[in-house]
C-alpha positions in Angstrom: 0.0 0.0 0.0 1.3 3.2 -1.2 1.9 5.8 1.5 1.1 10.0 1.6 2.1 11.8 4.5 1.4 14.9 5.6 3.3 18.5 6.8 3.3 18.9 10.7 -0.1 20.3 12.0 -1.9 19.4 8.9 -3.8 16.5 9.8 -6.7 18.2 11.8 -8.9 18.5 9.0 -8.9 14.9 8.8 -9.4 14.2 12.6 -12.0 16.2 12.2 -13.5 13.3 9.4 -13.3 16.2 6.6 -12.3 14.0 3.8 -10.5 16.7 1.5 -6.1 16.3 1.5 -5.1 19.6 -0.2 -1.8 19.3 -1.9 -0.2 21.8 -0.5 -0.9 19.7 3.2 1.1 16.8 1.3 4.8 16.3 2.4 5.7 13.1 0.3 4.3 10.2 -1.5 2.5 9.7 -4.9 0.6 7.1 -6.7 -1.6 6.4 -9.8 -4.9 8.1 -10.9 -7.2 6.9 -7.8 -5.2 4.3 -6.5 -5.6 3.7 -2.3 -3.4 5.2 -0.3 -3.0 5.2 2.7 -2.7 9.0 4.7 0.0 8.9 7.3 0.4 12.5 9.8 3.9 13.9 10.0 4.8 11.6 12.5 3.9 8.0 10.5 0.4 7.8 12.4 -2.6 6.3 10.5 -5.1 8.9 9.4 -7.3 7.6 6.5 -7.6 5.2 3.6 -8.3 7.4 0.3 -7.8 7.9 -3.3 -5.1 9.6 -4.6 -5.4 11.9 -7.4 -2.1 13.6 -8.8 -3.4 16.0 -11.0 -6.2 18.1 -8.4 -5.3 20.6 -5.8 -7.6 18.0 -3.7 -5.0 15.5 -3.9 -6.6 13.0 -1.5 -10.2 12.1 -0.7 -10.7 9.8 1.8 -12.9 6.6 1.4 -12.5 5.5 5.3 -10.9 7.0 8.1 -10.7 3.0 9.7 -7.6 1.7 10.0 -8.6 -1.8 9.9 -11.0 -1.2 6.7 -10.1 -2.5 3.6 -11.0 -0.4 0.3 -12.3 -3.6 -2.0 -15.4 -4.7 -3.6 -17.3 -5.4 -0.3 -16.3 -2.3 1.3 -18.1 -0.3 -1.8 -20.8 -2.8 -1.3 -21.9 -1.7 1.7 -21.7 2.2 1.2 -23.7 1.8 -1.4 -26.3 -0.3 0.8 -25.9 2.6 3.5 -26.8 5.4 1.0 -29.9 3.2 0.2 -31.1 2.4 3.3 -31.1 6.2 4.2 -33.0 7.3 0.7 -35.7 4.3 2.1 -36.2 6.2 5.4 -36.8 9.6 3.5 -40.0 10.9 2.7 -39.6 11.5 -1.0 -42.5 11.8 -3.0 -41.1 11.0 -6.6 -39.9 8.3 -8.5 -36.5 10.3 -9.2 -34.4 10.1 -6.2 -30.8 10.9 -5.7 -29.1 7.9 -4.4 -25.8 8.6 -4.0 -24.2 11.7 -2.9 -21.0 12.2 -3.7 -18.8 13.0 0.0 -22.0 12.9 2.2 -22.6 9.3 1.5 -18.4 8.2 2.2 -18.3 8.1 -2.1 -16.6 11.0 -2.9 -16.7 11.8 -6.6 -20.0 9.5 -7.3 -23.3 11.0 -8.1 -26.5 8.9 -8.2 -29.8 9.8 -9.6 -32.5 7.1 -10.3 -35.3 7.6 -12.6 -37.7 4.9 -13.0 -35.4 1.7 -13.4 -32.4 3.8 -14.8 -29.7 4.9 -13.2 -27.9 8.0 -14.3 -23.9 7.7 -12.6 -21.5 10.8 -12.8 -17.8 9.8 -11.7 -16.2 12.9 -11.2 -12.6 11.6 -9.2 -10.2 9.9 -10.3 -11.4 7.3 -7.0 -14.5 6.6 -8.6 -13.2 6.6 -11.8 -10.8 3.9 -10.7 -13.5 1.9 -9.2 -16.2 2.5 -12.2 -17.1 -1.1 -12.8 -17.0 -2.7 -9.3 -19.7 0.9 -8.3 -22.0 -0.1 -11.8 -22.1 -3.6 -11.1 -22.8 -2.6 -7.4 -25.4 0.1 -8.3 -27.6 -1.9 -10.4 -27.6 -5.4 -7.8 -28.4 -2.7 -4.5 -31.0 -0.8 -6.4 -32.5 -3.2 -8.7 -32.6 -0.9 -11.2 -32.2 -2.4 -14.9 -29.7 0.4 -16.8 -27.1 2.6 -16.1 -26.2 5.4 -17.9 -22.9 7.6 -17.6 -22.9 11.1 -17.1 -19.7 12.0 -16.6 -19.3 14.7 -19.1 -19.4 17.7 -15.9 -15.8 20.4 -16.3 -14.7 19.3 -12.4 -13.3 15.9 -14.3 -10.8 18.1 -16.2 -9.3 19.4 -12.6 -8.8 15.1 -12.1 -6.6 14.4 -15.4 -10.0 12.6 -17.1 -11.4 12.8 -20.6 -15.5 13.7 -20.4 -17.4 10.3 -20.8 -20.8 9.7 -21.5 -23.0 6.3 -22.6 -24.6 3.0 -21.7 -22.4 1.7 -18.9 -24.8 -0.7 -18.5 -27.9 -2.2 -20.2 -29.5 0.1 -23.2 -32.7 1.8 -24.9 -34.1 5.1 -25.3 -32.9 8.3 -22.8 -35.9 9.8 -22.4 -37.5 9.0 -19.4 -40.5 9.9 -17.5 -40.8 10.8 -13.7 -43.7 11.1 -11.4 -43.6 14.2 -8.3 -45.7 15.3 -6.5 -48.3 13.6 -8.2 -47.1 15.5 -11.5 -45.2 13.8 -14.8 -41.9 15.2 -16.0 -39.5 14.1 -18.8 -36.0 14.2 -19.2 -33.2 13.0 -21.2 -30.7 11.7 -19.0 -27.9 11.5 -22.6 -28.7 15.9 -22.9 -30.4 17.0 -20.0 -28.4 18.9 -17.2 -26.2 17.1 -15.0 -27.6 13.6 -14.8 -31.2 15.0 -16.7 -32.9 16.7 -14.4 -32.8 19.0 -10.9 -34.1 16.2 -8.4 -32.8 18.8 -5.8 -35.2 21.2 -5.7 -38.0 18.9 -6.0 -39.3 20.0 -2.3 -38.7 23.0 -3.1 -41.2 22.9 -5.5 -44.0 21.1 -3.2 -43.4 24.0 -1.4 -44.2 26.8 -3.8 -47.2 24.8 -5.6 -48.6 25.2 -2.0 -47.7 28.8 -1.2 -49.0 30.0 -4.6 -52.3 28.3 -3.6 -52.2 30.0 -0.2 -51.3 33.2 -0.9 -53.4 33.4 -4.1 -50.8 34.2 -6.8 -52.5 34.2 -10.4 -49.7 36.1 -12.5 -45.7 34.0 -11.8 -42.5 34.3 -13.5 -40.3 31.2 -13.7 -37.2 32.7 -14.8 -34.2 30.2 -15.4 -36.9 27.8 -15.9 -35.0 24.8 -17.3 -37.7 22.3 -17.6 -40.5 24.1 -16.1 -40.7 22.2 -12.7 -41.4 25.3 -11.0 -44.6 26.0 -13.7 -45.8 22.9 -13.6 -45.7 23.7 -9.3 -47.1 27.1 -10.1 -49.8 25.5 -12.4 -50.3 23.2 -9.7 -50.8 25.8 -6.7 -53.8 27.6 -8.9 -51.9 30.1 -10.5 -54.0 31.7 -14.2 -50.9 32.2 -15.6 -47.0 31.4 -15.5 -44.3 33.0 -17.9 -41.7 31.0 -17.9 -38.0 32.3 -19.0 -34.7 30.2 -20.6 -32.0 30.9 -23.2 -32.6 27.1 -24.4 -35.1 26.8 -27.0 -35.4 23.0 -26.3 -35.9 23.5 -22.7 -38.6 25.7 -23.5 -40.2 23.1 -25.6 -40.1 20.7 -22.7 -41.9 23.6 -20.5 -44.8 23.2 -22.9 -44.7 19.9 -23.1 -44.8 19.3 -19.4 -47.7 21.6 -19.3 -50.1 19.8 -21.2 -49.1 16.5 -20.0 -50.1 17.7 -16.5 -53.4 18.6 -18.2 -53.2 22.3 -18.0 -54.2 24.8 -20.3 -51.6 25.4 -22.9 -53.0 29.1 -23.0 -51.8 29.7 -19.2 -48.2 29.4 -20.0 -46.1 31.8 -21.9 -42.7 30.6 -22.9 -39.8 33.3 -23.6 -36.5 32.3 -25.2 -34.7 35.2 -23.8 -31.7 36.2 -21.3 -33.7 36.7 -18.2 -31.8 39.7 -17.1 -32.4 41.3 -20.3 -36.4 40.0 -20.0 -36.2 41.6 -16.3 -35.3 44.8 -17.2 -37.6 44.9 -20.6 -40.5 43.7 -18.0 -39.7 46.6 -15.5 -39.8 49.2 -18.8 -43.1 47.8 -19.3 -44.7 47.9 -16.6 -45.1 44.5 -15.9 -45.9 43.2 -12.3 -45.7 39.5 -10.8 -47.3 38.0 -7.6 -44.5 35.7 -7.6 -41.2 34.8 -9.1 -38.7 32.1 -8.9 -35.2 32.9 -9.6 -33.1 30.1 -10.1 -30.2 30.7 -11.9 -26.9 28.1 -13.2 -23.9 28.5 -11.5 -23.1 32.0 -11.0 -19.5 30.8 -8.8 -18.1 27.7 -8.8 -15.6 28.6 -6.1 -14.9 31.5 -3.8 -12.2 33.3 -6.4 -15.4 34.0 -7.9 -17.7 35.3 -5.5 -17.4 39.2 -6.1 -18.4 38.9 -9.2 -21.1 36.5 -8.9 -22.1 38.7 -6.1 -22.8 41.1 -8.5 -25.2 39.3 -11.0 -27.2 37.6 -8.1 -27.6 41.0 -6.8 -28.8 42.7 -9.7 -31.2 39.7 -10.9 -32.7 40.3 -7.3 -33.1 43.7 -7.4 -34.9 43.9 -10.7 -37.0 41.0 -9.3 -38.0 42.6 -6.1 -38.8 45.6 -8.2 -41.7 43.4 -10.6 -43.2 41.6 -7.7 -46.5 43.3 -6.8 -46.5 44.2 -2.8 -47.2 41.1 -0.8 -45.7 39.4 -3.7 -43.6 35.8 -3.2 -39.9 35.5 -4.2 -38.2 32.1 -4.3 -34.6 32.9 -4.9 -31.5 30.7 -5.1 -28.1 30.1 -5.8 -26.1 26.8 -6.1 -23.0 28.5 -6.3 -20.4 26.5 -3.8 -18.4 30.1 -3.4 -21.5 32.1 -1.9 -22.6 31.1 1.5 -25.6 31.4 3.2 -24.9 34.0 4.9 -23.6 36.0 1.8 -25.9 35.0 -0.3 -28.5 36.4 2.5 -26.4 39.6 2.7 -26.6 39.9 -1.5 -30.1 40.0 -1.5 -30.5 42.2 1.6 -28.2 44.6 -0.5 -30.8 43.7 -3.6 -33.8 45.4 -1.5 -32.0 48.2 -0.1 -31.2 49.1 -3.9 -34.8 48.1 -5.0 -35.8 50.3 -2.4 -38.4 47.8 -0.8 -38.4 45.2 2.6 -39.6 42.2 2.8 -40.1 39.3 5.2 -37.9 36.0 5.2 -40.9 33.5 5.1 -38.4 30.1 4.6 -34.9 29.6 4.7 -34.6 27.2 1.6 -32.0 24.0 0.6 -31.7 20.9 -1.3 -34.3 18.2 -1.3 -33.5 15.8 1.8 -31.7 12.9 -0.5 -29.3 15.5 -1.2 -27.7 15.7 2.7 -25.2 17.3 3.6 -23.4 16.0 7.0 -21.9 17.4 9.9 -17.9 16.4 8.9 -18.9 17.9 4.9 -20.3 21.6 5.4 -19.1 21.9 1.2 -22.3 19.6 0.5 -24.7 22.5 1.2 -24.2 23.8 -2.0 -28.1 24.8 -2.6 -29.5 27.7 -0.4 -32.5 29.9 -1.4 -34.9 32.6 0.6 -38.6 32.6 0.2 -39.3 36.2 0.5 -42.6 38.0 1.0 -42.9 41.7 -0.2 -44.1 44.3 1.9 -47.5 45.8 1.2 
């Protein structure tokens, strides 16, 4: 077993059970593309088991901080029966269902979606690249799911050293699928579709605006960043008369429509604009237009913290000019998934958004990703998803 050992006094991060090794916390030792090695403090003392990966500045991630564990078929085996035992326990009312998630289930670089019978896989480290066929063969036996295809097309593989892949790992047939939520039908293409073919993690998310639309009576909503049109199809749902929804992607917008009428709503309550929504926000604030409620919930704005000042910036704007078309007593849902904005900053942005908008509101939710999407107490990174739900002032 090869060995990495670490500079004096960097080893707390891992006694801690954070499973990141930052290169620069490496004093010696190498290996091949996600090979085990075994993570030794400055003074030879046993720290972790985890795969080593040359080419990122997160040179180790750590598959088991037990010295007497062994990183081999079984021991994949039964992380993958852990993450699906704790999906089984969650209420989650859909038959799309993230199974596997990445660090918070002990399988860093693995993402795991089900749809139906299929599973859609992204390995993303060189670990899980490593172990692809023992984690495929495992998926489909735990999950009893028939297919499995491979995502693993996402940019973070390039920081690893590995080519974009994508295909049938396992098993074949069409990749368009169909999901039930909520009660509601959606379709995705799990070959085209973002990240594995759809945003499972705001499915609660979107439970929970169907129901505030009802409650609060909104007739008039704005989806903008409306991928799909989950958050229509919710709006739609709720009672809303009429839901404008707003993408750059002509064949999202398509799927918008389609979603509409296969949920058996009026194809005449849903407007559809292929557009740049900031440029839509500010054409809508021209003229005149007003919302009782709007969802903003926009790509990836900063993918790490060297980018937050500028992200800041375009989250804040999009928020002011979205405070400023909500009617008074209007609902905003707003979000970022952007890993380099916090909470707590992204809180702070849109503050700053309604001081410039010149209007207050009231915080009525604190939101975050759907519950198989956990993020544990060793793995803070995992909350990736936070949003507000925001009621204007009258």
């Amino acid at each position: 077993m090869k060995t990495v050992r670490l500079r004096p006094g960097k080893e707390r991060s891992l006694l801690r059970r954070h499973p990141w090794v930052f290169a620069a916390s490496v004093d010696r030792g190498k290996a091949d593309p996600g090979e085990t090695v075994r993570v030794e403090d400055a003074a030879g003392g046993f720290l972790a088991w985890g795969a080593y990966s040359g080419n990122s500045l997160i040179r180790v991630r750590a598959w088991s901080f037990d010295e007497s564990e062994r990183i081999d078929r079984a021991f994949f085996e039964r992380r993958i029966a852990r993450a699906l035992a704790l999906r089984a326990r969650l209420p989650i009312a859909s038959t799309g269902v993230r199974l596997v998630h990445g660090e918070a289930d002990g399988l860093p670089g693995l993402v795991v979606d089900r749809y139906g019978d299929t599973l859609s896989v992204q390995f993303l480290a060189a670990g899980s690249e490593r172990w692809k066929d023992t984690l495929a063969d495992g998926l489909l036996q735990a999950s009893g799911a028939v297919r499995l295809y491979e995502r693993s097309d996402a940019s973070v593989r390039s920081l690893e050293g590995l080519e974009p892949r994508s295909g049938w790992l396992r098993g074949e047939g069409s990749t368009e699928l169909l999901i039930t939520e909520h009660g509601w039908q959606l379709t995705l293409d799990v070959a085209h579709g973002h990240k594995t073919g759809y945003y499972l993690d705001q499915r609660d998310n979107r439970a929970l605006f169907a129901r505030w639309v009802r409650h609060y009576g909104c007739q008039r909503v704005l989806n903008a960043y409306c991928y799909s049109g989950g958050f229509t199809v919710a709006a739609l749902a709720g009672g809303a008369a009429h839901v404008t929804s707003v993408d750059s992607s002509a064949p999202a917008l398509e799927r918008v429509q389609a979603h509409v009428q296969l949920n058996g709503y009026d194809a005449a309550a849903s407007e559809c604009v292929d557009a740049d929504v900031n440029a839509f926000l500010r054409q809508s604030l021209d003229a005149g237009r007003h919302f009782d409620a709007i969802v903003l919930d926009p790509p990836k704005f900063a993918p790490t913290a060297a980018h937050a000042e500028r992200a800041a910036r375009a989250y804040k704007d999009i928020n002011r000019l979205a405070l400023m078309l909500l009617a008074p007593g209007g609902l905003l849902l707003t979000f970022s998934c952007s890993g380099g904005i916090g909470a707590d900053l992204f809180h702070k942005i849109v503050a700053g958004a309604a001081i410039d908008a010149g209007v207050d509101g009231a915080i009525l939710q604190r939101l975050e990703g759907a519950c198989d999407h956990p993020t544990t107490l060793f793995f803070p990174e995992g909350e990736y998803l936070k949003g507000l739900a925001i009621l204007k002032a009258h």
